[in-house]
matplotlib code that plots the C-alpha trace (Angstrom):
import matplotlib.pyplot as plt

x = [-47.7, -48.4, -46.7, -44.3, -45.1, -42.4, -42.3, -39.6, -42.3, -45.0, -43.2, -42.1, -45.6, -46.9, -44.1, -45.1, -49.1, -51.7, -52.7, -49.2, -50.3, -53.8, -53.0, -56.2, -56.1, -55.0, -52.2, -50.8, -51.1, -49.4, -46.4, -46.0, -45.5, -43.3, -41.1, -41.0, -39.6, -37.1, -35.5, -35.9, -33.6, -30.8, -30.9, -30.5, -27.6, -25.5, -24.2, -23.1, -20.1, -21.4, -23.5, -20.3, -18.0, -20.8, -20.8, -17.6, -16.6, -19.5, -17.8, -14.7, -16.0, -16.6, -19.1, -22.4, -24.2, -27.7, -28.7, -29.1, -27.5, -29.7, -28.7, -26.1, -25.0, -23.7, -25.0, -23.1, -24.3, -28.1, -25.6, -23.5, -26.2, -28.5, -25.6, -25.0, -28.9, -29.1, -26.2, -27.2, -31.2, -29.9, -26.9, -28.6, -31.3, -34.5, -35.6, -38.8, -38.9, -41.1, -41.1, -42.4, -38.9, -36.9, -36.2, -35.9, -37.8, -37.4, -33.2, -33.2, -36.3, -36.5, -32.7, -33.0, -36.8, -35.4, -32.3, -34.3, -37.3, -35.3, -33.3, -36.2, -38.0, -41.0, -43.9, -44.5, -47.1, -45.0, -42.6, -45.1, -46.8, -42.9, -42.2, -45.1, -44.6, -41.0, -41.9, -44.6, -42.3, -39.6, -41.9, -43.6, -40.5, -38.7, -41.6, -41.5, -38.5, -38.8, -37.3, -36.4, -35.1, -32.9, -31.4, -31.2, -28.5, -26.8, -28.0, -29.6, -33.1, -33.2, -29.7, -30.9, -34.1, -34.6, -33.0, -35.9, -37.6, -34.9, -35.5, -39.6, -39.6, -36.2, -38.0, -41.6, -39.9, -37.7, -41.3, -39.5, -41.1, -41.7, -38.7, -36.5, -37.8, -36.9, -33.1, -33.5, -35.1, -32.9, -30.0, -31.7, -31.3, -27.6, -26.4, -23.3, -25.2, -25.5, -21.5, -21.9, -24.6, -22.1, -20.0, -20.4, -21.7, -25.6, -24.8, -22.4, -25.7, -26.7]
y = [4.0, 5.4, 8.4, 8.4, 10.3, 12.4, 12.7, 15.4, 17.8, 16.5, 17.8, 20.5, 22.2, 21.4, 23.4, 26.1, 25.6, 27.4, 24.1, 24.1, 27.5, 26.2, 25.7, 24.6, 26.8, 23.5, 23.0, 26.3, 26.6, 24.0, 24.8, 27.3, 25.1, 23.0, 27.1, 27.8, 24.7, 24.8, 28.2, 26.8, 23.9, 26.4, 28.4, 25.3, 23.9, 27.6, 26.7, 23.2, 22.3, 21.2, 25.0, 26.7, 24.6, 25.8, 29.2, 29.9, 28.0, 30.6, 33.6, 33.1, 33.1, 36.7, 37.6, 39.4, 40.0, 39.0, 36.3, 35.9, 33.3, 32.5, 33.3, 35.2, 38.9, 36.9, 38.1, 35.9, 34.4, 32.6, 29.2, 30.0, 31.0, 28.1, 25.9, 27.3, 26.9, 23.9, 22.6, 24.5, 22.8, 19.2, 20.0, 18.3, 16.2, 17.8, 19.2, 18.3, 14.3, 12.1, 9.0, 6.6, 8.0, 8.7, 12.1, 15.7, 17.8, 21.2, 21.3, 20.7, 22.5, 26.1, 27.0, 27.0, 28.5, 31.5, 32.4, 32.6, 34.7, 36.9, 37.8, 38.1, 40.0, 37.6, 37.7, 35.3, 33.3, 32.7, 31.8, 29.3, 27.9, 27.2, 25.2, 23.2, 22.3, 21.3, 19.2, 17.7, 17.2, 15.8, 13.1, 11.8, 11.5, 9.6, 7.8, 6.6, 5.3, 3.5, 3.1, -0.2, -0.1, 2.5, 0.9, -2.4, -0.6, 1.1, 4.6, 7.0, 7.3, 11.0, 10.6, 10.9, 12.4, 15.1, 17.9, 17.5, 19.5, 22.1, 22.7, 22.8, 25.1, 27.9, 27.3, 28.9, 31.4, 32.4, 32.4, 29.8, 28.9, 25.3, 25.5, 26.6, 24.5, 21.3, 21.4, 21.9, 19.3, 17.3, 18.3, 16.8, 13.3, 13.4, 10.1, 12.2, 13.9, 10.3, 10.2, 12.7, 10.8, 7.7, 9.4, 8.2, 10.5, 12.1, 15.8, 15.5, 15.5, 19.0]
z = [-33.8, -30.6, -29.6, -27.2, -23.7, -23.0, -19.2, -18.7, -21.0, -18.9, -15.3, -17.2, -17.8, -14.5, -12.9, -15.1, -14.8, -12.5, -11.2, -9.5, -8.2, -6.6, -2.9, -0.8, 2.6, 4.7, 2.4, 2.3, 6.2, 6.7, 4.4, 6.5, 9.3, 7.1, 6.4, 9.8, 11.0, 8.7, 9.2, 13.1, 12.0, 10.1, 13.7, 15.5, 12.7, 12.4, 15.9, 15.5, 13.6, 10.3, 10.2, 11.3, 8.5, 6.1, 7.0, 7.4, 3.9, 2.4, 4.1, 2.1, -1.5, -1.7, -4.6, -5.0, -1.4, -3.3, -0.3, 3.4, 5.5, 7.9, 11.7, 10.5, 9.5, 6.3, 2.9, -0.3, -4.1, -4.2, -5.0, -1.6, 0.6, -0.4, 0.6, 3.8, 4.5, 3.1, 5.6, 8.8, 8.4, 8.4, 10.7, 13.6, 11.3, 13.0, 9.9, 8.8, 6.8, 4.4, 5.9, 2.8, 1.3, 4.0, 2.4, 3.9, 1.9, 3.9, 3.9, 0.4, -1.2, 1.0, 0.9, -2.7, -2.8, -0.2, -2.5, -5.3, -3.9, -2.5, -5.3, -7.7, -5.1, -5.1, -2.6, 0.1, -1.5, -4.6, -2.3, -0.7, -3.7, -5.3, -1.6, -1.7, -5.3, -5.1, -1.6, -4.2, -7.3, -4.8, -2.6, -5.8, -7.5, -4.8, -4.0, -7.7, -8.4, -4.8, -1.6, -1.9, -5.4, -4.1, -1.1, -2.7, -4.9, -1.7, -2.2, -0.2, -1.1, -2.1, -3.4, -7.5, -7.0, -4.7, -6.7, -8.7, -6.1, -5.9, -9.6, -9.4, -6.8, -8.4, -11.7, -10.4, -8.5, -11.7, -14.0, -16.4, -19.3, -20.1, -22.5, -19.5, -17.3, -19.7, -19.6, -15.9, -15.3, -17.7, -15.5, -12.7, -13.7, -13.6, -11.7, -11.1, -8.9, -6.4, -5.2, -2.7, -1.0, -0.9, 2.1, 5.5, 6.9, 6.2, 6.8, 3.6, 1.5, 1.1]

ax = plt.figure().add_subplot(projection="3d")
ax.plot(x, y, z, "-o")
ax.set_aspect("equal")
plt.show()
């Protein structure tokens, strides 16, 4: 009997491999790009509405001062700060996109991918090799399952799959094992996760 192919393993050890960490020049150029346009979106986002909700939702939970809001003199948790980041980079949807998903890979992988580096102290090329492989984790998952299997059903097409990104690029920068990175990306395929895509409006997605 054949064996089974276990495909949450499979992602699991290349998040953890040095292939993951094998950038050609051109690609980890333009991840940079793909960086600063982002933090140029949560600028742009902190001083519109949705940014300042964010922010100022973040300012009241008090806890550790581990992680930077960006465009602000606001320091809260790496959960809290991603948020606000995550918020204040779609706020006005000119973040960076994948158009064969219609997904936004920059508001969703680098708030998560900044928290993380900067509370484990990591160097900028770890935190561009995790960036470019949770963009990569996130656009072939997504592209996978299908964007027409997904809006056929009424979701948004990075509604199930684009935490997987999130947890590629947190698990590198956290040096998880592949036994860490496993429940992770377990966790990932919650379908839980979809309800807060089915609001009305798109800036309730981060």
């Amino acid at each position: 009997m054949a064996e089974k192919f276990d495909l949450t393993n499979s992602l699991s050890r290349y998040i953890v491999s040095d292939q993951a960490a094998r950038l050609p020049q051109p690609v980890a150029e333009r991840a940079k790009i793909h960086i600063l346009d982002t933090i140029g979106a949560m600028i742009s986002g902190s001083t519109l509405r949705p940014g300042k909700v964010a922010i100022d939702f973040v300012r009241g939970q008090g806890g550790p001062l581990d992680a930077t809001v960006v465009a602000t003199d606001l320091r809260s948790s790496p959960i809290f700060a991603a948020l606000a980041n995550a918020m204040t980079a779609h706020a006005d949807e000119t973040d960076d996109a994948h158009f064969p998903t219609v997904t936004h890979p920059g508001s969703v992988i680098l708030p998560v991918a900044l928290a993380v580096a900067e509370t484990r102290h990591r160097s900028g090329r770890d935190l561009i090799i995790a960036v470019v492989l949770g963009y990569d984790v996130m656009c072939r998952i997504n592209k996978a399952v299908g964007r027409a299997w997904m809006g056929n059903r009424g979701l948004h097409a990075g509604s199930l799959r684009s935490v997987f990104g999130a947890a590629a690029a947190a698990s590198r920068l956290l040096a998880a094992s592949t036994q860490q990175v496993s429940p992770r990306v377990g966790a990932s395929r919650n379908p839980g996760m979809r309800d807060q895509y089915l609001a009305p409006r798109s800036r309730t997605h981060r």
